[in-house]
N, CA, C and O atoms as a Tinker XYZ file with bonds, in Angstrom:
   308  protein
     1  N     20.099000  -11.619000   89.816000    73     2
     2  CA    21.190000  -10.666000   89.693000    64     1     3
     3  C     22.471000  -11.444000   89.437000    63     2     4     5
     4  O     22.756000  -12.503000   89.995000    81     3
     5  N     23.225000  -10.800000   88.522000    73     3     6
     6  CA    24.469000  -11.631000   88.336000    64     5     7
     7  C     25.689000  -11.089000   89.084000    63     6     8     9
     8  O     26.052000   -9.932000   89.296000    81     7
     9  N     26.197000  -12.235000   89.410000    73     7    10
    10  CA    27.691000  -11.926000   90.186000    64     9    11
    11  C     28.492000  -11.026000   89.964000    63    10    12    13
    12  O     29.164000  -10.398000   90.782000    81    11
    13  N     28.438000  -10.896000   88.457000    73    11    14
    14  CA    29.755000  -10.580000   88.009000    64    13    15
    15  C     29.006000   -9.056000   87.005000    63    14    16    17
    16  O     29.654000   -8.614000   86.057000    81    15
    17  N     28.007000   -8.596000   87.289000    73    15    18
    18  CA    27.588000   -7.286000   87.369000    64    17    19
    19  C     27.363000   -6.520000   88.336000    63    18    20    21
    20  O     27.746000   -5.351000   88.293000    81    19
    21  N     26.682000   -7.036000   89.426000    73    19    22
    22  CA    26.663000   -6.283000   90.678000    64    21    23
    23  C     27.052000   -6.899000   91.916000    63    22    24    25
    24  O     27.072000   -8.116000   91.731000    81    23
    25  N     27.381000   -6.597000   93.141000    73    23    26
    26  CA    27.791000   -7.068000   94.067000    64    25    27
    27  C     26.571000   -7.509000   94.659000    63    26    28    29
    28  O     25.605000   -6.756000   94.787000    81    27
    29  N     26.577000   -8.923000   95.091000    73    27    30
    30  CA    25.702000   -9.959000   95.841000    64    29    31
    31  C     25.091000   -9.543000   96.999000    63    30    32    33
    32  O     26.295000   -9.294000   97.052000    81    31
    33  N     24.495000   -9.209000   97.973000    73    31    34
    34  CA    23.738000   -8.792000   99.072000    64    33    35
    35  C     22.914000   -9.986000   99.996000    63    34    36    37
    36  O     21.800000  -10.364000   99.634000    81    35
    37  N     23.459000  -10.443000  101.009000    73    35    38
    38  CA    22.303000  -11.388000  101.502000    64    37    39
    39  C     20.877000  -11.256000  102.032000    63    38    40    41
    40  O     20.238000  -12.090000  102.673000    81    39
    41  N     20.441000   -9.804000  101.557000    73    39    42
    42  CA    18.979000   -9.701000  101.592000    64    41    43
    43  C     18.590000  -10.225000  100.188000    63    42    44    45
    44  O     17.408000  -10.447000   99.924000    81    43
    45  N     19.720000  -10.452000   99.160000    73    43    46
    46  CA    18.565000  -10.792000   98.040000    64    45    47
    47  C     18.147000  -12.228000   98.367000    63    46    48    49
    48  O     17.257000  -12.766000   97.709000    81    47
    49  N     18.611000  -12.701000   99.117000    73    47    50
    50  CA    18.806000  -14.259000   99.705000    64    49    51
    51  C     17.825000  -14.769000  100.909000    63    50    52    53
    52  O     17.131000  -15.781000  100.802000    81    51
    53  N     17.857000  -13.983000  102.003000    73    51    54
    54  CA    17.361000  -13.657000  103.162000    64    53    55
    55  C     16.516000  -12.643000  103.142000    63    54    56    57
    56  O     16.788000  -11.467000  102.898000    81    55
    57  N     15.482000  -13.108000  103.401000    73    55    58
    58  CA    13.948000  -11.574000  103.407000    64    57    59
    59  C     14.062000  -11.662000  105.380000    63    58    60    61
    60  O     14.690000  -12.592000  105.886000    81    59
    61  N     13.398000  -10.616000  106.245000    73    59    62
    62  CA    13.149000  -10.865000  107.365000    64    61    63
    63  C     14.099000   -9.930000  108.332000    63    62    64    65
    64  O     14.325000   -8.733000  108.158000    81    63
    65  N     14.575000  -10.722000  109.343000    73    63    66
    66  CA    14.933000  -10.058000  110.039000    64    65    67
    67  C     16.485000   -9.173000  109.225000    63    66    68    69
    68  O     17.342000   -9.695000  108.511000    81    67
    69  N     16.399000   -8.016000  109.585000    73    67    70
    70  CA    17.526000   -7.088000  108.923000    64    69    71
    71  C     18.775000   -6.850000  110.145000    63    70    72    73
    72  O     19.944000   -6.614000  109.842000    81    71
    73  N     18.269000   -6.963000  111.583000    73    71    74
    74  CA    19.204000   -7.165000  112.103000    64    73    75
    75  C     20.083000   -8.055000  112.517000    63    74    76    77
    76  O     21.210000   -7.770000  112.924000    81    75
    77  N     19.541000   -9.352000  112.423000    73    75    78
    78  CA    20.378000  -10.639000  112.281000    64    77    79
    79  C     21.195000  -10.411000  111.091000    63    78    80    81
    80  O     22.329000  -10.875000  111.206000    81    79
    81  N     20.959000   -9.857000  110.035000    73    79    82
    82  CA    21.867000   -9.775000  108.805000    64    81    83
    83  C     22.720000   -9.182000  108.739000    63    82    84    85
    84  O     23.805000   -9.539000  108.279000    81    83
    85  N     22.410000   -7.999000  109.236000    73    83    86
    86  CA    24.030000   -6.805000  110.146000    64    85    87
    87  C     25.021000   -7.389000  110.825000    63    86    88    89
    88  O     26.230000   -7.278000  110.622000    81    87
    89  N     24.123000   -8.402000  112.143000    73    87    90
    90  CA    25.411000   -8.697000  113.284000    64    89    91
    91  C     25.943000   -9.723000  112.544000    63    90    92    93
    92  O     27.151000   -9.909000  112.689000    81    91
    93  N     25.389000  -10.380000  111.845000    73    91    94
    94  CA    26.440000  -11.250000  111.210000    64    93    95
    95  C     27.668000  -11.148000  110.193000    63    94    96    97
    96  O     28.749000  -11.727000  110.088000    81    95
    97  N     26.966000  -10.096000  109.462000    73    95    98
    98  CA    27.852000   -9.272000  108.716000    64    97    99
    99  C     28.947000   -8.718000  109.407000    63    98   100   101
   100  O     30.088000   -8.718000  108.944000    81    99
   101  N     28.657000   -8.279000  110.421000    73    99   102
   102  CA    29.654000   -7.098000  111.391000    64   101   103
   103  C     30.714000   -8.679000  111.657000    63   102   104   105
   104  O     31.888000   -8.605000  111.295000    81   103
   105  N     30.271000   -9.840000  112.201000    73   103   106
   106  CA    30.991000  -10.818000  112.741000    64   105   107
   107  C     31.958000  -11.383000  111.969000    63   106   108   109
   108  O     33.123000  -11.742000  112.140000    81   107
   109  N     30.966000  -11.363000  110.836000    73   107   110
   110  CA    32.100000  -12.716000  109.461000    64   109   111
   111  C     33.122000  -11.266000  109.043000    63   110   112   113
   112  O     34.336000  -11.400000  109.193000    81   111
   113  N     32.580000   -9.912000  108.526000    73   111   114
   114  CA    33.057000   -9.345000  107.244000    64   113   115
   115  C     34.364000   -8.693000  108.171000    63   114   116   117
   116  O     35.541000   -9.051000  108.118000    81   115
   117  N     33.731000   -7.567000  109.075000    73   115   118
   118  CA    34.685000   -7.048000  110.179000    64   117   119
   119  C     36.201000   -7.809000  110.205000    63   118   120   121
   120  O     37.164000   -7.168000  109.783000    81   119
   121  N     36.391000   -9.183000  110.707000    73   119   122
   122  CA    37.994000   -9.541000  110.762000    64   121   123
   123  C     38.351000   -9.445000  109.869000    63   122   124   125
   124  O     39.378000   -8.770000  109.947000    81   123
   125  N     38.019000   -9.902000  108.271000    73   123   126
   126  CA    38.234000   -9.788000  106.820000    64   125   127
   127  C     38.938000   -8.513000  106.498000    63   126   128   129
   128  O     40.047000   -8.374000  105.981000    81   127
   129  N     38.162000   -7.686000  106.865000    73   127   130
   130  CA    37.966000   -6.673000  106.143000    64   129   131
   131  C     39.161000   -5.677000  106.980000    63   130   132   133
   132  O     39.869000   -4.860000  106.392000    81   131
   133  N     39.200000   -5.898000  108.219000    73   131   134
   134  CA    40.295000   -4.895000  108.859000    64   133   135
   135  C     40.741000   -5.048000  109.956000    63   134   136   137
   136  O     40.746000   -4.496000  111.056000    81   135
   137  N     41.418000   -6.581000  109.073000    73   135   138
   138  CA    42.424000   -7.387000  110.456000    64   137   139
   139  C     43.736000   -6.638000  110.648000    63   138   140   141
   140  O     44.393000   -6.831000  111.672000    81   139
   141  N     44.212000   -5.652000  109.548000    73   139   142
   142  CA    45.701000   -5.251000  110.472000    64   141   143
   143  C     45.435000   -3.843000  111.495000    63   142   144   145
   144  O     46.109000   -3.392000  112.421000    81   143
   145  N     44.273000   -3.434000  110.937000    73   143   146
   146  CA    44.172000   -2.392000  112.137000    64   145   147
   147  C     43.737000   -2.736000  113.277000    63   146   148   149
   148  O     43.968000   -2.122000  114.318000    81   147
   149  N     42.734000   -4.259000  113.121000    73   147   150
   150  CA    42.657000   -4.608000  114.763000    64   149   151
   151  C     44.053000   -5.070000  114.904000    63   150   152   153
   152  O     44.658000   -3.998000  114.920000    81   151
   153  N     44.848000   -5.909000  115.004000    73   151   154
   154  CA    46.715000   -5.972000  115.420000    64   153   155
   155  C     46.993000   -4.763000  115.399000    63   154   156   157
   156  O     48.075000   -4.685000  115.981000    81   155
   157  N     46.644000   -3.649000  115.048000    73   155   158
   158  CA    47.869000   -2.748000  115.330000    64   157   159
   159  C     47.083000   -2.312000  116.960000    63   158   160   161
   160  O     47.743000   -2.073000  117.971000    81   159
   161  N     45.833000   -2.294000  116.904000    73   159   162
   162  CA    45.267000   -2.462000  118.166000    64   161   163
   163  C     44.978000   -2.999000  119.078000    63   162   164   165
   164  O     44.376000   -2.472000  120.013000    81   163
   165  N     45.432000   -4.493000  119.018000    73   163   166
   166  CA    45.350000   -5.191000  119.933000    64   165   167
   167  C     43.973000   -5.967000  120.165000    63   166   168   169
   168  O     43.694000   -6.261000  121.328000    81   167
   169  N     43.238000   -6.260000  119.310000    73   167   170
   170  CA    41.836000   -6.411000  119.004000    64   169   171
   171  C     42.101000   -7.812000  118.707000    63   170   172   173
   172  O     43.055000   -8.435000  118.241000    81   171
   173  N     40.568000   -8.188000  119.266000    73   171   174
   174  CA    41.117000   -9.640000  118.984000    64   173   175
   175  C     39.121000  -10.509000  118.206000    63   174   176   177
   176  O     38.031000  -10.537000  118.779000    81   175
   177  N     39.451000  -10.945000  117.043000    73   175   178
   178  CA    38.341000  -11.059000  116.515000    64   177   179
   179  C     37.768000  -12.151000  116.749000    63   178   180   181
   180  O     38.714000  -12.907000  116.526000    81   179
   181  N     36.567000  -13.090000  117.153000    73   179   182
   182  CA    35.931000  -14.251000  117.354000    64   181   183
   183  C     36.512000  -15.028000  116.408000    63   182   184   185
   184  O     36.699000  -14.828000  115.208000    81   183
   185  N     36.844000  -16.197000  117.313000    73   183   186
   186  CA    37.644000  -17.371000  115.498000    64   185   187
   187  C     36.341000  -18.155000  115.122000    63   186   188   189
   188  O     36.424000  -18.871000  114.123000    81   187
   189  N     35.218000  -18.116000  115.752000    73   187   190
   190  CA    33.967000  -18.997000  115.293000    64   189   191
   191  C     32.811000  -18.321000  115.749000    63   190   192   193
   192  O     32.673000  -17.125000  116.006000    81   191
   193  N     31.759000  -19.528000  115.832000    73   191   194
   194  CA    30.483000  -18.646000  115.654000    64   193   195
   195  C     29.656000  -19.817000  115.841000    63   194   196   197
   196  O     29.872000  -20.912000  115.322000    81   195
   197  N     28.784000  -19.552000  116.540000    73   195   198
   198  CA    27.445000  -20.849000  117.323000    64   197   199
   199  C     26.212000  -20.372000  116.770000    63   198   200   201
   200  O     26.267000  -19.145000  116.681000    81   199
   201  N     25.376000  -20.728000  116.456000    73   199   202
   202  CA    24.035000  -20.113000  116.100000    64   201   203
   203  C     23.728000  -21.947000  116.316000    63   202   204   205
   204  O     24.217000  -23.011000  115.936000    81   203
   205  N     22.389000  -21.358000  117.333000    73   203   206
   206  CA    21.675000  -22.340000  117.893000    64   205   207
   207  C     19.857000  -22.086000  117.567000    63   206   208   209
   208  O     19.400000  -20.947000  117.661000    81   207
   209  N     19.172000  -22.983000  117.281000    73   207   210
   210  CA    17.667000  -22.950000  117.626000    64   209   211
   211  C     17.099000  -24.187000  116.977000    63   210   212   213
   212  O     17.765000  -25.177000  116.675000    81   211
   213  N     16.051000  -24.064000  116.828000    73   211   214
   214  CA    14.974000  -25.614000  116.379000    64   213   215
   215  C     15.553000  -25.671000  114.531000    63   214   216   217
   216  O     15.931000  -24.748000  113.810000    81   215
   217  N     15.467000  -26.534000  114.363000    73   215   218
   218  CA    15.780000  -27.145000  112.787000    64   217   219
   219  C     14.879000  -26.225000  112.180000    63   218   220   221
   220  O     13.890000  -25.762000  112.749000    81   219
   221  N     15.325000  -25.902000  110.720000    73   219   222
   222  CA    14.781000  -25.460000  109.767000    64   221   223
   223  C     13.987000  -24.275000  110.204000    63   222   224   225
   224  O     12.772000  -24.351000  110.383000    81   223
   225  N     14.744000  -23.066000  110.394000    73   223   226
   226  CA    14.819000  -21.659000  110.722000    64   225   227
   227  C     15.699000  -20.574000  109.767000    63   226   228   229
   228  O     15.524000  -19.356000  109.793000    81   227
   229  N     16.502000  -21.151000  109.073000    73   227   230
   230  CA    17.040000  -20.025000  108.243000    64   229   231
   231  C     18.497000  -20.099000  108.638000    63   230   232   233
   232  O     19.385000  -19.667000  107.904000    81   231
   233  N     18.762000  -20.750000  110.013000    73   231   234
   234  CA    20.509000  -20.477000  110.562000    64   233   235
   235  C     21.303000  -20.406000  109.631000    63   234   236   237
   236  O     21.978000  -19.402000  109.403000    81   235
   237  N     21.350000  -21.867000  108.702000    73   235   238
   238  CA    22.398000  -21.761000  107.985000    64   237   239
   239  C     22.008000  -21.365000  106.635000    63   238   240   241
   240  O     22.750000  -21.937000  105.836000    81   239
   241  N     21.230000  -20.691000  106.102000    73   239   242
   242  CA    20.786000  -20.200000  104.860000    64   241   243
   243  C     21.617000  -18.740000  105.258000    63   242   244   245
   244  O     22.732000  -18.373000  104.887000    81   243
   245  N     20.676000  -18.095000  106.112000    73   243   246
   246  CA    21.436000  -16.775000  106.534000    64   245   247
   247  C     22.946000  -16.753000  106.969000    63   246   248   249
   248  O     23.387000  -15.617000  107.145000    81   247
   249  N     23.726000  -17.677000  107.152000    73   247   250
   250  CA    25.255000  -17.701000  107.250000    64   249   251
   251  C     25.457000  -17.618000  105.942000    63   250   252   253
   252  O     25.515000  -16.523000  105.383000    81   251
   253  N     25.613000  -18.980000  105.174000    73   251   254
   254  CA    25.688000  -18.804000  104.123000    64   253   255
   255  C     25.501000  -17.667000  103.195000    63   254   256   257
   256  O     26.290000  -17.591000  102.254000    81   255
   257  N     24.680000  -16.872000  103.304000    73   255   258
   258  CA    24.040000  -15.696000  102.682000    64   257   259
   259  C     25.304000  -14.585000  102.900000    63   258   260   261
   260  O     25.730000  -13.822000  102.033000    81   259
   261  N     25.674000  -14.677000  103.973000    73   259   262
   262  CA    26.425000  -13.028000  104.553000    64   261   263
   263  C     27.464000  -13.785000  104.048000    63   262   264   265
   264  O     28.053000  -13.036000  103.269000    81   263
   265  N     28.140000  -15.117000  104.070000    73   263   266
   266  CA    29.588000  -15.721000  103.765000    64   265   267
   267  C     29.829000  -15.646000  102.161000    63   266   268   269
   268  O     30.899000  -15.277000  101.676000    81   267
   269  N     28.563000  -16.089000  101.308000    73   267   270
   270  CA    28.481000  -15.814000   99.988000    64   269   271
   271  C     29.460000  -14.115000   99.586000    63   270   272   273
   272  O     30.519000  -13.927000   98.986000    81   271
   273  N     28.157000  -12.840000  100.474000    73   271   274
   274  CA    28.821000  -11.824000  100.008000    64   273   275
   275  C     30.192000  -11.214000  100.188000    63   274   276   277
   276  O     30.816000  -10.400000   99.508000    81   275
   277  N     30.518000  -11.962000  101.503000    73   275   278
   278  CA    31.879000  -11.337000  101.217000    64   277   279
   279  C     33.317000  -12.317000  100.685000    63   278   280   281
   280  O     34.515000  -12.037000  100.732000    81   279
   281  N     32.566000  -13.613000  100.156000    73   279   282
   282  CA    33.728000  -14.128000   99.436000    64   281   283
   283  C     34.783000  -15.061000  100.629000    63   282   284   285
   284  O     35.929000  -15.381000  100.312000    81   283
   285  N     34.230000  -15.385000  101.892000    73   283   286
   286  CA    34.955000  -15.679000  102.753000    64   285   287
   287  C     34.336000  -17.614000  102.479000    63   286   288   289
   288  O     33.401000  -17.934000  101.745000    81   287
   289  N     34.999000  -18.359000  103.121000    73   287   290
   290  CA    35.369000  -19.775000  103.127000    64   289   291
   291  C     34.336000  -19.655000  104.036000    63   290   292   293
   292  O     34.179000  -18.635000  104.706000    81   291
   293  N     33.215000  -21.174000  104.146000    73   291   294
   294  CA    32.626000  -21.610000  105.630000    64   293   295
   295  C     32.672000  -23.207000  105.355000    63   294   296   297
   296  O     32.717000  -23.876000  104.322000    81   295
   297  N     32.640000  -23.545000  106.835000    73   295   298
   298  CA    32.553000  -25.027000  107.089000    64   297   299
   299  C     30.980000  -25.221000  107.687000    63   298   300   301
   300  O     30.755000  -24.368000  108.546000    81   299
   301  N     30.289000  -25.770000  107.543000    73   299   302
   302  CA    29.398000  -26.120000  108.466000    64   301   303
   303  C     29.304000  -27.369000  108.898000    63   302   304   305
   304  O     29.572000  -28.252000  108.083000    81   303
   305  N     28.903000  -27.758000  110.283000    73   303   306
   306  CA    29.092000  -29.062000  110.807000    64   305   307
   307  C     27.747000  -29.132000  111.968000    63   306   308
   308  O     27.569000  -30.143000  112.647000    81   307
């Protein structure tokens, strides 16, 4: 699928679990997406994010994946 015809999805990326793909979505896209209404509320959004388990599981494929679609910056370390 091309970028620049349809909007990117990290299931085309990520097969499997569908709810790991939500909460992450909800985590990365959420501050992005509607940081002045959390300030006007007093909301305060996670500045990072831990994902822990055994090597070569998908962690950082599936970050990457949800960070791809919404166009946001990642560091990994």
């Amino acid at each position: 699928m091309s970028e620049h015809n349809e909007k990117w999805k990290a299931e085309e990326a990520i097969g499997g679990n569908r709810a790991a793909v939500e909460a992450l979505r909800e985590l990365i896209t959420f501050p992005l997406l509607y940081s002045s209404q959390a300030q006007k509320l007093g909301l305060k959004w996670p500045r990072g994010l831990l994902l822990y388990g055994v090597p070569g599981t998908g962690k950082t494929s599936l970050v990457r994946a949800v960070v791809r679609e919404c166009g946001a910056h990642l560091t990994v370390i």
